[in-house]
C-alpha angles and dihedrals in degrees: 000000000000110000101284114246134197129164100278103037155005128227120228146202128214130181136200115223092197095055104010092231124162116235114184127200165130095253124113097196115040088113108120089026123128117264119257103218097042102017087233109168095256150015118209119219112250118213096237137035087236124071112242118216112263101016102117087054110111131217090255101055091042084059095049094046090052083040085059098033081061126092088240104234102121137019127205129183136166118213127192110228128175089259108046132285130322113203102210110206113195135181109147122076083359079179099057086045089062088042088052102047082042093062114035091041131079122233089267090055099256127138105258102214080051132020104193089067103078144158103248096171144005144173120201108210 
């Protein structure tokens, strides 16, 4: 359902990406506002009044649920570096590895201790 529309007003949706809560509105402008429901410092605006299957998954769990539906032989990821891309080839504790990548990098697959290091691409084998 598209956001509903009349002369006067639009109703929106928000969402909290902290909670995931739904905040519904006429408001054109509640984006960056603090979530009612966890007081986290901002909603983000969805496309649509109804909530679509699979749009509250991140990057990074996408990544680890292909990671799991693979057969698990090789592992390749592409990370952005400053300097260009580095094309990582694994096929050794394929496990650690995702535990690995799980822990040191963000939701939106960045490193955490440095953002502009992030998986841009990979392929599970």
């Amino acid at each position: 359902m598209k956001p509903v529309q009349t002369k006067e007003w639009t109703m929106n949706r928000y969402k909290c990406p902290k909670c995931k809560g739904n905040q519904f509105t006429s408001n054109p402008n509640r984006e960056k506002e603090p979530c009612i429901y966890c007081r986290n410092e901002s909603t983000v605006l969805m496309p649509t009044l109804d909530e679509k299957p699979g749009e509250d998954e991140t990057k990074l769990r996408k990544f680890l649920n292909a990671f799991k539906q693979s057969q698990r032989l090789k592992m390749v990821v592409a990370v952005q570096l400053p300097t260009g891309i580095e094309l990582i080839i694994n096929s050794d504790n394929l496990d650690k590895k995702a535990d690995y990548y799980m822990n040191a990098y963000n939701s939106d697959l960045e490193l955490k201790n440095n953002t502009s290091i992030k998986i841009v691409d990979y392929m599970f084998i």
